[in-house]
C-alpha positions in Angstrom: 44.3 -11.0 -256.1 45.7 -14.7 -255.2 45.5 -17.2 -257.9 45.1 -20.7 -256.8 45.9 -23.0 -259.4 45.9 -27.2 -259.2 49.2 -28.4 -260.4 48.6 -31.8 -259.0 46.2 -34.1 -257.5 47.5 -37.7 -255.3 45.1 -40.3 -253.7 46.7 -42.8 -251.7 47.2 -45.4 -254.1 49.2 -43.5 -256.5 49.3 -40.0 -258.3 49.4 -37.5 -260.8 51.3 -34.4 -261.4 51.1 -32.3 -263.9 54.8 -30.7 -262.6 57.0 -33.9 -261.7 59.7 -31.4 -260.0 57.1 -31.1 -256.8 55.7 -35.0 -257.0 58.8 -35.6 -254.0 57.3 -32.6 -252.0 53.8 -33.5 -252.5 54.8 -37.3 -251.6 56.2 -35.7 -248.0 53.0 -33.6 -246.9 50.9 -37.2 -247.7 52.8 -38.8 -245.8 52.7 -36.3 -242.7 48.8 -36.2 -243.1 48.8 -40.0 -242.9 50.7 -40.1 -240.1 48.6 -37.4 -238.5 45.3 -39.1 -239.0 46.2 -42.8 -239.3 42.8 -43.1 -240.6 42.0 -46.5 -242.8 40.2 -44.3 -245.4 41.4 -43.5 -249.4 42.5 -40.0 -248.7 42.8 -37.3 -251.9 45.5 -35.1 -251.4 45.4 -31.7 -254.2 48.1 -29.3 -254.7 47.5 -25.7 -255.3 49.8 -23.1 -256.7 49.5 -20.2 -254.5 50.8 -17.0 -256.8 51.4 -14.9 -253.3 52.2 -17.6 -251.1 55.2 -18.4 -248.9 55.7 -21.8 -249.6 53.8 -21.0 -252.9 52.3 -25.0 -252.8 48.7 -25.0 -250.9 47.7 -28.5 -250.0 44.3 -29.5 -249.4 43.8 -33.2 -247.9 40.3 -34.4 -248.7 39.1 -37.6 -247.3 37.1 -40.0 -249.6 35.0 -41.6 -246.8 33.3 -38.4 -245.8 33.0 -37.3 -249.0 30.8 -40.6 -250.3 33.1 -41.2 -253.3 32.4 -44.2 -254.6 35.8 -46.9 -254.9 35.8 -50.3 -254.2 39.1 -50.0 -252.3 37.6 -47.9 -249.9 36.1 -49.6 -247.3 39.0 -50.3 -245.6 37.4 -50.8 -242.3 35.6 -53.6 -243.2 36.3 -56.7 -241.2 38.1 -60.2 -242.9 38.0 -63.2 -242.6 40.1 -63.3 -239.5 37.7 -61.2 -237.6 34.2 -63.0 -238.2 31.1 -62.2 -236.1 30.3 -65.7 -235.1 27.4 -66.5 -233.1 29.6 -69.1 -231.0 31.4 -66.3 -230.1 28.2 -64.4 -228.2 29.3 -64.9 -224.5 25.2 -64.6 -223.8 22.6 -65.1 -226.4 20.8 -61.9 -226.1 21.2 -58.6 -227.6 21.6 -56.1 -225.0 24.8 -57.7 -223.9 26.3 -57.6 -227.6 25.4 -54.1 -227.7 26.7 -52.9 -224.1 30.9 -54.4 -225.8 30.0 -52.9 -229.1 28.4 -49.5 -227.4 31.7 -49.6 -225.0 33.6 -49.8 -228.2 33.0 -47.1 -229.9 32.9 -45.1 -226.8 36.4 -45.7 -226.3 37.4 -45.0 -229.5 39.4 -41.4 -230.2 38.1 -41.2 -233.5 34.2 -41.3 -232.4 32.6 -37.8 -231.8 28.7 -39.1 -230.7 28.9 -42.6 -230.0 25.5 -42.3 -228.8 23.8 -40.6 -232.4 21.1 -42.7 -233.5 18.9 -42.4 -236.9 15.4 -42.2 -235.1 12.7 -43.4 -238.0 9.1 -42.8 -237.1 5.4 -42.7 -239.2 2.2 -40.9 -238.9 -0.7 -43.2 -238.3 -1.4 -43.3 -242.5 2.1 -44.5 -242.7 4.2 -41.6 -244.2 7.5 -42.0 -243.1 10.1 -39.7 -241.3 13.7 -39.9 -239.8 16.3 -37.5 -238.5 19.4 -38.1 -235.8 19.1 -37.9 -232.4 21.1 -39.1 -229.1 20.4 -41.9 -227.2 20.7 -40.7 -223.2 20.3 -44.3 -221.8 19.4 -47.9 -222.2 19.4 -51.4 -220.4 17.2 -54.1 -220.6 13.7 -52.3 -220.9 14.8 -50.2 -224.2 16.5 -46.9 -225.0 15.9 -43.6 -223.8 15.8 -40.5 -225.8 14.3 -36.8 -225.3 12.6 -34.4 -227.2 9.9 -32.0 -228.0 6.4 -33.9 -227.8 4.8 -31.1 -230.2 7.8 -32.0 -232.9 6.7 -33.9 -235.7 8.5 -37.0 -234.2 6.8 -36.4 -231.2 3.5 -36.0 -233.1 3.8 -38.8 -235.2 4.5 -40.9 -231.8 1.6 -39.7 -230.2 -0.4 -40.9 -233.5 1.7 -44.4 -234.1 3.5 -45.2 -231.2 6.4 -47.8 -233.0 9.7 -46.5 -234.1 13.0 -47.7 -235.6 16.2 -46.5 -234.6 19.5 -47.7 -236.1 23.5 -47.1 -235.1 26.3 -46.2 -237.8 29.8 -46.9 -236.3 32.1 -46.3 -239.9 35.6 -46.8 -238.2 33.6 -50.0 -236.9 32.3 -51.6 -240.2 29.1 -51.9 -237.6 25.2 -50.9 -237.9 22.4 -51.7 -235.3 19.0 -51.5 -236.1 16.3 -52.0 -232.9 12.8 -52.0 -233.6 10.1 -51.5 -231.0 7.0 -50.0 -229.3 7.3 -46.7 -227.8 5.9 -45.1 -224.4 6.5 -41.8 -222.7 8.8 -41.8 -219.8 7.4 -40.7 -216.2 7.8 -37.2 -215.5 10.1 -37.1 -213.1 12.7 -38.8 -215.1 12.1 -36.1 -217.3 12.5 -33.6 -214.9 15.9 -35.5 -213.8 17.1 -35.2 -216.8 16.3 -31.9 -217.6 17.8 -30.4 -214.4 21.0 -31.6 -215.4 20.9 -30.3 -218.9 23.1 -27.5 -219.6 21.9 -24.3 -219.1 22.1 -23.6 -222.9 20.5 -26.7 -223.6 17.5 -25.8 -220.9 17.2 -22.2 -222.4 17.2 -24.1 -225.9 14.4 -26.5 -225.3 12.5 -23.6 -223.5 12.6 -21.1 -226.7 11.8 -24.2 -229.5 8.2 -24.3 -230.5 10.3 -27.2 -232.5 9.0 -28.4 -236.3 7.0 -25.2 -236.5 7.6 -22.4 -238.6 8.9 -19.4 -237.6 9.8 -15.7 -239.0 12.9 -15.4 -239.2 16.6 -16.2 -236.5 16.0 -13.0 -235.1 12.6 -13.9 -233.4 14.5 -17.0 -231.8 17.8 -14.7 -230.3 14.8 -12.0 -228.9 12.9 -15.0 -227.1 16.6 -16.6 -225.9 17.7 -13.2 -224.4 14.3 -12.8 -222.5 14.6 -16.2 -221.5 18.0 -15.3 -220.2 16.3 -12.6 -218.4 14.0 -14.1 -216.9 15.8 -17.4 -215.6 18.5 -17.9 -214.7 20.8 -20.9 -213.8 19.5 -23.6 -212.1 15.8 -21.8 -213.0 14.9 -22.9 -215.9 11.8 -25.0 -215.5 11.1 -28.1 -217.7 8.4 -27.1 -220.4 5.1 -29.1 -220.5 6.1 -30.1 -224.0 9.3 -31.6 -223.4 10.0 -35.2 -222.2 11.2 -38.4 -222.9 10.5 -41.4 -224.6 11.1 -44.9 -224.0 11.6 -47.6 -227.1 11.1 -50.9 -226.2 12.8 -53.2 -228.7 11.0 -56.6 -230.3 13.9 -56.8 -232.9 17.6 -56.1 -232.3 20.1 -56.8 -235.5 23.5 -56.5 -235.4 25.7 -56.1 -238.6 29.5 -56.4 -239.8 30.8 -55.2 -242.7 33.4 -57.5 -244.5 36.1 -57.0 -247.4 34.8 -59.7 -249.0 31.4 -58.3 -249.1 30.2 -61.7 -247.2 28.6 -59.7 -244.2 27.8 -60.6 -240.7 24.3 -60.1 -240.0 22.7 -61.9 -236.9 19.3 -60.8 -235.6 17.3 -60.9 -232.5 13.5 -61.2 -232.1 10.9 -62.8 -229.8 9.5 -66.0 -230.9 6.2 -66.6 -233.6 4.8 -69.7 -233.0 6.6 -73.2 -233.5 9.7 -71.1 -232.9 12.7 -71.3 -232.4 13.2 -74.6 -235.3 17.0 -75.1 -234.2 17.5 -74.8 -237.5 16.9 -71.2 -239.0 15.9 -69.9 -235.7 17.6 -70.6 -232.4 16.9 -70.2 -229.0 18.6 -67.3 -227.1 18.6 -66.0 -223.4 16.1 -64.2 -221.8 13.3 -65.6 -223.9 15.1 -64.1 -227.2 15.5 -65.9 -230.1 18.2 -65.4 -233.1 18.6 -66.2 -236.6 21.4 -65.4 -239.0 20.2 -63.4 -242.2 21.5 -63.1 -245.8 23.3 -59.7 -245.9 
């Protein structure tokens, strides 16, 4: 039987050791795994005593920001004072333009996994809420795209209440988004463009989902993908009635900056109400947008 013990635990602000002859060898691995990662969060490094292991120290490198520990020197991505979100600064006045060089961004960035996953909030028509992630497959100046099941219980609630939030969460950015808008199915044959270029997984997947429903167990789900599999196979797979796509058509775009000072950047875009904009609180934009800076 191994016995793993903790002899010492490091963050990377200091440490403590409960041996002091193995602080110098613990202090090495940190450093490699900070090298390595180069990432701006705290990072908790604890050492194990392995009693059958070759070294017998087992490090284990947790990382605070994934882990929602709460510090207030964590947030080390946030922006300062050097890097302000100014609205001088907005080459155009209107949001899709702001979003396309933060999209691009995050995009390029090696760290980012789905630069396109977006928190998708919806309601039923008495106003219950609902969210879960999806990805965004497209956007431009009419609104974003997105696809999915139109018997889920997004898709349901859509049918019932056709408005919808979606917002962006770029960490290593210090950087949220949050769009909110009207929403309308997208043609058919968009869908079926989309669809056709899918992944055959992917096509097989949305095929065998009755998706939000319950079902009897995993085992029903790999005997309908196998038939499936039989029964089409690539470049077969037809798009089901119940799958499409969905277009959000923003009124309100906002765009927000964390800072280290906790003074955040928070500019909004929205159409105008009447006797708007003031050029005061609320300024006029491009494209018949108007902004406003908010309190963050």
């Amino acid at each position: 039987m191994v016995t793993l013990t903790p002899v010492l635990v490091r963050h990377s602000r200091g440490f403590q050791h409960i041996n002091k002859q193995i602080a110098a060898f613990q202090m090495d691995i940190a450093g490699e795994k900070k090298a390595i990662s180069g990432a701006p969060n705290l990072q908790i490094l604890i050492l194990l005593w392995c009693s059958e292991c070759k070294p017998p120290f087992v490090p284990i490198v947790l990382d605070t920001q994934f882990l929602g520990i709460g510090d207030q020197g964590l947030h080390h991505g946030f922006h300062g004072r050097q890097d302000l979100f100014l609205e001088e600064e907005m080459e155009k006045k209107e949001p899709f333009d702001l979003f396309r060089k933060w999209f691009q961004q995050v995009k390029e960035d090696p760290r980012t996994v789905e630069p396109n996953a977006m928190h998708l909030s919806t309601s039923s028509k008495d106003g219950a809420p609902s969210g879960r992630l999806v990805l965004l497959k497209g956007f431009g100046e009419d609104g974003f795209r997105f696809f999915t099941h139109y018997t889920s219980r997004k898709g349901q609630e859509l049918e019932e209440n056709p408005r919808a939030a979606i917002t962006f969460n770029w960490i290593h950015f210090s950087r949220q988004v949050r769009i909110e808008g009207d929403i309308e199915k997208l043609p058919v044959e968009t869908a079926n463009e989309y669809f056709n270029k899918r992944p055959y997984q992917s096509q097989i997947g949305a095929l065998c989902s009755d998706q939000s429903k319950p079902v009897e167990s995993r085992d029903i789900l790999f005997q309908k993908e196998q038939l499936l599999k039989l029964q089409y196979k690539e470049g077969q797979v037809p798009r089901p009635e119940f799958w499409g796509g969905y277009l959000l058509k923003p009124k309100m775009i906002e765009f927000w900056q964390g800072r280290s000072d906790r003074i955040h950047d928070r500019i909004r875009f929205r159409f105008p109400a009447a006797n708007e904009p003031d050029g005061v609180l609320t300024k006029p934009g491009d494209k018949g947008w108007i902004y406003e800076e908010l309190y963050a």
